[in-house]
C-alpha positions as CSV (number, residue, x, y, z in Angstrom):
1,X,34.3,-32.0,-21.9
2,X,33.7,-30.3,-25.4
3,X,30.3,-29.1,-23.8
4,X,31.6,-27.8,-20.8
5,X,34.1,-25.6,-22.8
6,X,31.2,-24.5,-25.4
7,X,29.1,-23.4,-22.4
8,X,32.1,-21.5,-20.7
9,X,32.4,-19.4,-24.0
10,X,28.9,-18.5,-24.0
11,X,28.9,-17.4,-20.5
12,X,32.0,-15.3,-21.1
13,X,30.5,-13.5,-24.9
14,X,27.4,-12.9,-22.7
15,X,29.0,-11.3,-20.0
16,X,31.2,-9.5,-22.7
17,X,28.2,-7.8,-24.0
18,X,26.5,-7.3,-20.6
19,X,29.5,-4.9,-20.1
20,X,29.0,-2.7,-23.0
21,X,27.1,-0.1,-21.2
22,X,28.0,3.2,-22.1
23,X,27.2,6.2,-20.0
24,X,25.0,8.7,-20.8
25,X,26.4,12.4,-20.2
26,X,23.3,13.8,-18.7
27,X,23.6,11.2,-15.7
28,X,27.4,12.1,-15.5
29,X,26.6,15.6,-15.3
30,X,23.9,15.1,-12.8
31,X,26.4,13.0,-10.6
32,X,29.8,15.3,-11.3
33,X,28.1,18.2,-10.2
34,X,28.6,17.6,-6.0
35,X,32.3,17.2,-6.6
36,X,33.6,19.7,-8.4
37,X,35.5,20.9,-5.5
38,X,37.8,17.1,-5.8
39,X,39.3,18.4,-9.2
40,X,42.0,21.4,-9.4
41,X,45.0,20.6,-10.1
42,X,44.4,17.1,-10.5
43,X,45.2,14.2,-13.3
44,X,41.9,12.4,-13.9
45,X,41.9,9.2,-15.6
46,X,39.1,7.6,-17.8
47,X,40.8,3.8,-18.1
48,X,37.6,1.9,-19.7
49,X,36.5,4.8,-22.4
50,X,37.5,4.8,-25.7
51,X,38.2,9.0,-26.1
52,X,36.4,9.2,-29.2
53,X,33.2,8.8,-27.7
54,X,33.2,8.5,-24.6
55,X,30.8,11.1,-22.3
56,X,33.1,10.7,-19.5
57,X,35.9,11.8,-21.4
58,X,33.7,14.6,-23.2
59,X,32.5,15.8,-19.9
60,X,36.1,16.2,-18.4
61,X,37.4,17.7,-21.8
62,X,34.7,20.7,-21.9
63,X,34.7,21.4,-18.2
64,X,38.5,21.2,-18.2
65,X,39.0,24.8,-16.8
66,X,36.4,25.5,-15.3
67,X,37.4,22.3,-13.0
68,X,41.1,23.1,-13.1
69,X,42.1,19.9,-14.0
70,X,46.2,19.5,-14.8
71,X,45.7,16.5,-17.3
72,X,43.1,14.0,-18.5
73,X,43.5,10.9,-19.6
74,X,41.2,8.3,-21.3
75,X,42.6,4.8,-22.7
76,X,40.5,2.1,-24.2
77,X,40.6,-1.8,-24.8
78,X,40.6,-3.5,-27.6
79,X,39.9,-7.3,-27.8
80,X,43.2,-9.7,-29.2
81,X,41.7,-12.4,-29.6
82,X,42.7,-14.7,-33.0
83,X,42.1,-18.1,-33.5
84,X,41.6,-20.7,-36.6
85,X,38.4,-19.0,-37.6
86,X,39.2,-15.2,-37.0
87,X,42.4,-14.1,-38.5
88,X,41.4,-10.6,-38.9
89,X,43.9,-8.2,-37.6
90,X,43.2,-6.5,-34.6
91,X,43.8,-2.7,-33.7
92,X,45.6,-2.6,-30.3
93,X,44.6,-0.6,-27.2
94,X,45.3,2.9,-27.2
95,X,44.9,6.1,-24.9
96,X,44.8,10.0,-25.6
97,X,46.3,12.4,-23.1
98,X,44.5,16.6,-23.4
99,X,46.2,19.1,-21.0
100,X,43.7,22.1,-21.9
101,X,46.1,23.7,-24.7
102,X,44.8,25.8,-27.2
103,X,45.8,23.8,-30.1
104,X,44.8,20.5,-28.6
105,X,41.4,19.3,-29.6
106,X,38.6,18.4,-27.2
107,X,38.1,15.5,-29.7
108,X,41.0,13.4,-31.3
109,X,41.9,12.4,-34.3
110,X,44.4,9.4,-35.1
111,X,47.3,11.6,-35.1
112,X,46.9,12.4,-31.4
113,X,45.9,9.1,-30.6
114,X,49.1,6.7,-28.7
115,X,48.5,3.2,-29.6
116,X,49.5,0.4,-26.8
117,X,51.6,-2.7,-27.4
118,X,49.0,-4.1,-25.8
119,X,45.2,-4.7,-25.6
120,X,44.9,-1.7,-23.4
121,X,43.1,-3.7,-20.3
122,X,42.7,-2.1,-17.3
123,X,45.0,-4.8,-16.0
124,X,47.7,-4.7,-18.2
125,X,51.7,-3.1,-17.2
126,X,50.8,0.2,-19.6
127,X,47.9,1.2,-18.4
128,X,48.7,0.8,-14.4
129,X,51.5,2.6,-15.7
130,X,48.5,5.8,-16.6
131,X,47.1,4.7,-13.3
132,X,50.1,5.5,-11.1
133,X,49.9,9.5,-13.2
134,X,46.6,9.7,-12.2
135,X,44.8,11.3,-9.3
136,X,41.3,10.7,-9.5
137,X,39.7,7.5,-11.8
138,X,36.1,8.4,-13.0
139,X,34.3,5.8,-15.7
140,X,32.2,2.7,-15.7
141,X,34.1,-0.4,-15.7
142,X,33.4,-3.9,-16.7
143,X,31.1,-5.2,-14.3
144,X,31.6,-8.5,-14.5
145,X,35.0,-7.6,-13.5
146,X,34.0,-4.7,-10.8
147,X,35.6,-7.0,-7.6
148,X,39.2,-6.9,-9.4
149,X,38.8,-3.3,-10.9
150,X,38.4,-1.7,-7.0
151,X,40.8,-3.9,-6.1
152,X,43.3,-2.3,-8.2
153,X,42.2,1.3,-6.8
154,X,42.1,0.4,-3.3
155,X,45.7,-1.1,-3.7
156,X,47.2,1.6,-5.7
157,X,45.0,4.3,-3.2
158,X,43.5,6.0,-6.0
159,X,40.7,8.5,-5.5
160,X,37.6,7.1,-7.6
161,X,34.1,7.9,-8.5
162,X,32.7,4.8,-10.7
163,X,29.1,2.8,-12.1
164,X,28.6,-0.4,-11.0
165,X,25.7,-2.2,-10.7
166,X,23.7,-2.5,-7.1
167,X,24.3,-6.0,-6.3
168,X,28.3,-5.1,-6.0
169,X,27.5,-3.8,-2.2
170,X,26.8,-7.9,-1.3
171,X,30.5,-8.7,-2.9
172,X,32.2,-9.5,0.5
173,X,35.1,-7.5,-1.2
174,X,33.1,-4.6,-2.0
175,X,31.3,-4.5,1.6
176,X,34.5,-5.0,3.3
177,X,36.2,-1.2,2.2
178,X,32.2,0.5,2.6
179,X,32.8,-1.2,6.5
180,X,36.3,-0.4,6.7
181,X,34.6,3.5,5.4
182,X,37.2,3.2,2.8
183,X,34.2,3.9,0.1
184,X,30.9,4.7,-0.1
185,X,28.0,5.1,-2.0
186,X,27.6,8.2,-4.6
187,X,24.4,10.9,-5.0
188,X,22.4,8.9,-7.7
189,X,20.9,5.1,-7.5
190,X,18.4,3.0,-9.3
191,X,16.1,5.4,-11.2
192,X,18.8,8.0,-10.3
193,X,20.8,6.9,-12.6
194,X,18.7,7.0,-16.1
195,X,20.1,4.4,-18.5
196,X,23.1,3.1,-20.4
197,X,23.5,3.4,-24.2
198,X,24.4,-0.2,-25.4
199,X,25.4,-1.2,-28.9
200,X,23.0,-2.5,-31.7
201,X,23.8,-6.4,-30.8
202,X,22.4,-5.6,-27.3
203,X,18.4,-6.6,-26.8
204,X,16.6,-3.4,-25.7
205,X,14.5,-5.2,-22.9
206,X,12.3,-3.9,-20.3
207,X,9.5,-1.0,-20.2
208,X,12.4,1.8,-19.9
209,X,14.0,0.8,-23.0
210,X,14.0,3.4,-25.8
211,X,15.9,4.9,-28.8
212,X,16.4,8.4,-28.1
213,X,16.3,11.4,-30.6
214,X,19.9,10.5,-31.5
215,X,19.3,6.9,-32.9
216,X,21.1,5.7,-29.0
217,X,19.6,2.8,-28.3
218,X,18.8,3.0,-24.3
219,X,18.7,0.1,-21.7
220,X,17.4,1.6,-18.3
221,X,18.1,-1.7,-15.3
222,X,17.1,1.1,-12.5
223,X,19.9,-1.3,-10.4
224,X,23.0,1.0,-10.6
225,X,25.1,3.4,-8.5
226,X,28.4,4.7,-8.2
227,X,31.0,4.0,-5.6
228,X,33.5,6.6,-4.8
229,X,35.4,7.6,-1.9
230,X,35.4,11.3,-2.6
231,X,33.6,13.0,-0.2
232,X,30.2,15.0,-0.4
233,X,27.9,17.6,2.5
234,X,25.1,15.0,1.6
235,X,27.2,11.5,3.2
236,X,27.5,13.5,6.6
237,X,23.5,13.9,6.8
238,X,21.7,12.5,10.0
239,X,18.9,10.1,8.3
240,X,15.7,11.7,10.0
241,X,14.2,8.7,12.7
242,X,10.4,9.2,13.4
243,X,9.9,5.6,14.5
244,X,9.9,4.1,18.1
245,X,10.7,0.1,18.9
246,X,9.5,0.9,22.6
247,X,5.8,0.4,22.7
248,X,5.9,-1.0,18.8
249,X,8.0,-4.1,19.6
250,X,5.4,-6.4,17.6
251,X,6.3,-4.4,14.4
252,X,10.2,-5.4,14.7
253,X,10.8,-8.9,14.6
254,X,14.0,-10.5,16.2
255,X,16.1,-13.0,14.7
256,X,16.8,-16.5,15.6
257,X,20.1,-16.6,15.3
258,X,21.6,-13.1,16.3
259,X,20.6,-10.5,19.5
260,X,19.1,-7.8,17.1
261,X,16.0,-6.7,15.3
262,X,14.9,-6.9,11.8
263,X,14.3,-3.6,9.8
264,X,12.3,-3.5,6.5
265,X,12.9,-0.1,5.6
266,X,15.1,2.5,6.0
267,X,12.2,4.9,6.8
268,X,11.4,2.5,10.0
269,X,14.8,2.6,11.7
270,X,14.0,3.2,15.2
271,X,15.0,6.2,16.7
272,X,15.2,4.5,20.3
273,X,17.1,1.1,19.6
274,X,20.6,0.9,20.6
275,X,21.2,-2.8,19.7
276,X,22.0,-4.3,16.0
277,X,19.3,-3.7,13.7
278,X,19.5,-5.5,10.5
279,X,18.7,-3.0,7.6
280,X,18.2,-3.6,3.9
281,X,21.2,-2.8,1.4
282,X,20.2,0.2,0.4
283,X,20.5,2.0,4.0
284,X,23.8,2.6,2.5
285,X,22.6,5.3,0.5
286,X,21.8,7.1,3.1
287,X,24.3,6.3,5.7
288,X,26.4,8.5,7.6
289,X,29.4,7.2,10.0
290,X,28.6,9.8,12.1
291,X,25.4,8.3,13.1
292,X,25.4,4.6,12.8
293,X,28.2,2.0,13.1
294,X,28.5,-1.2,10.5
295,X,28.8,-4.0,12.5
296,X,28.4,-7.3,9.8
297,X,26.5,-7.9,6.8
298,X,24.5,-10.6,6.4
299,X,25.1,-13.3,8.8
300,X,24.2,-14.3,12.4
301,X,26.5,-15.6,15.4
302,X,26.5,-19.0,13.5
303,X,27.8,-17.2,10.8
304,X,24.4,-18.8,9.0
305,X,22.1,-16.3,7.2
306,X,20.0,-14.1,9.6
307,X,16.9,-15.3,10.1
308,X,13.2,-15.1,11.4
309,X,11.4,-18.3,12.5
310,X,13.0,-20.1,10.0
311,X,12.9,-18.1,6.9
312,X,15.9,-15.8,5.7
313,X,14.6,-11.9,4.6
314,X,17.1,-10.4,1.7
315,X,20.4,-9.8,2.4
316,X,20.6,-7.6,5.6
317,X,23.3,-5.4,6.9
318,X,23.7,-4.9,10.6
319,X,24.2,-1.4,12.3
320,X,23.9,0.4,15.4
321,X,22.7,3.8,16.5
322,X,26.0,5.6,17.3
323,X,23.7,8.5,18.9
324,X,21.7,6.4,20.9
325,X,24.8,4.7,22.7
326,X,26.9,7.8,23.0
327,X,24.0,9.4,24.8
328,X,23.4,6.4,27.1
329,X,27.5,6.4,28.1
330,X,26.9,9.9,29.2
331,X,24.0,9.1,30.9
332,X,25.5,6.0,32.9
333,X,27.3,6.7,36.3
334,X,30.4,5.0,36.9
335,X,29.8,2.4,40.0
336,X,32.3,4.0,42.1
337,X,30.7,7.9,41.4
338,X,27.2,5.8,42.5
339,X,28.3,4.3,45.8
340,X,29.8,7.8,46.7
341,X,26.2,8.9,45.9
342,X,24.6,6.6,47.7
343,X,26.9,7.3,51.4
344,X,26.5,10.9,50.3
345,X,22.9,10.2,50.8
346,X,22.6,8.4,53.6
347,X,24.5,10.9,55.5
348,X,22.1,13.6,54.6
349,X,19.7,11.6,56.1
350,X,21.4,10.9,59.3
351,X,21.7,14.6,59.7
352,X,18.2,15.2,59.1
353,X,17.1,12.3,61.2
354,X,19.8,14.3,64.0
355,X,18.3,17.3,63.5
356,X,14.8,16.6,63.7
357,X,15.1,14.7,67.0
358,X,16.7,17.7,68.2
């Protein structure tokens, strides 16, 4: 039992520093920019930045006017954890409220600062308190809690634009409100999205890891995005088709266990399939409601992953060509319009036939 508990702390103190990525504000700027319409007049809430030093709140604080925001907010946890071998006193949560006055400054200092009786969690009665203020929630939240963090959104109907890491579009949960076209996926993904400042504890792994000319210390996992449900021009672009199933069917491969075809790439969606398709995650980027419908993700009619003689290709999301069936319901005529067509025809005939004997 002891070394079940031991390993459940080390899961959670390496999950607690897997969350410590902190956003850099050039990858902010380069995301903010196709939304600045979303702003005037609203109360945007930072709820997982510590005001201080946080780019999200720095972004929103020096573009205050020229976005017209009515308030900004930005509130920050702090851990509360004592036991026998930490007694050292803890500083509690605390948030920092700037409405754009001239005597207010973009940075603040302790004296503007409004200290929580709590630990400031995103969870916690104060800060859904902030949350309820708030218009529009912009930040990168804890992503070993993202699930229950856009759960809270989604059930307080909060406009959002947040980081989370790729993988979050197979959380059933997640996939459910991008279906439902409750959310969707931002501008920037993967390399998009440059890298994460992370604290000096933090290993600096990979071949994109760097120290910039500031001292940060850079960790670049090329696997992020944000999620948001403000829109953009860009999510109601057509993806451009240039490939054909019919005459090509030996390049699309159907499943064993569900009446579709398998799609390796985005760029070899079909322009003249009408059925399911099953498309790799990252269609999502790309997708517009206009054009294709979500139909499942993942799994076949035996609710078993889809698969190909035997063998399962990565997780798979399964649309259909809204253009392709609209145009072939236009192009169908009803039964009854036919048989009209068809005695329509036949008396023609009979008159011709009359005629010519004549």
């Amino acid at each position: 039992m002891a070394r079940k508990a031991t390993n459940k702390l080390l899961q959670k103190a390496k999950e607690s520093k897997s969350d410590e990525f902190y956003t850099q504000l050039s990858d902010i700027e380069s995301e903010l920019q196709h939304y600045k319409g979303h702003f005037k007049d609203k109360v945007v809430f930072c709820n997982c930045d510590d005001p201080r030093i946080s780019n999200f709140f720095n972004y929103f604080a020096s573009n205050f006017k020229e976005l017209g925001l009515k308030k900004l907010i930005a509130s920050c946890y702090r851990k509360q954890e004592r036991n026998l071998f930490n007694t050292e006193k803890f500083e509690n949560g605390f948030f920092y409220e700037y409405s754009g006055a001239k005597d207010e400054k973009i940075k603040p200092n302790s004296n503007g600062i409004i200290h929580f009786k709590g630990d400031g969690d995103f969870r916690s009665a104060e800060s859904i308190n902030l949350l309820k203020q708030s218009d529009i929630v912009v930040t990168n939240p804890p992503f070993s809690l993202f699930r229950e963090y856009v759960d809270q959104l989604v059930k307080y109907d909060k406009k959002f634009l947040i980081i989370g890491n790729i993988n979050a579009i197979t959380y059933k949960e997640i996939f459910k409100i991008i279906k439902g076209n409750k959310a969707w996926l931002g501008i920037n993904l993967g390399r998009g999205i440059s890298g994460f400042i992370v604290p000096e504890h933090y290993e600096l792994y990979g071949t994109e890891a760097r120290i910039d000319n500031l001292g940060n210390r850079i960790v670049s996992p090329n696997n992020c995005l944000w999620l948001t449900n403000l829109d953009t021009s860009k999510r109601h672009e057509d993806i451009t088709l240039t490939k054909r199933y019919f005459g090509n069917e030996i390049e699309y491969f159907h499943y064993d266990n569900y009446h579709g075809i398998n799609v390796d790439k985005t760029q070899n969606i079909p322009l003249d399939y009408s059925d399911a398709m099953g498309v790799p995650i990252t269609f999502l980027h790309k997708y517009n409601p206009e054009q294709f419908e979500i139909i499942k993700f993942r799994k076949g009619d035996d609710e078993k992953d889809l698969s190909i003689s035997g063998k399962c290709p990565y997780f798979r999301i399964l649309v259909k060509n809204k253009r392709i069936q609209k145009n072939e319901k236009m192009n169908q005529i009803p039964r009854s319009k036919l048989i009209n067509k068809m005695k329509l025809e036949v008396r023609l005939k009979r008159n011709i036939d009359k005629i010519i004997m004549n």
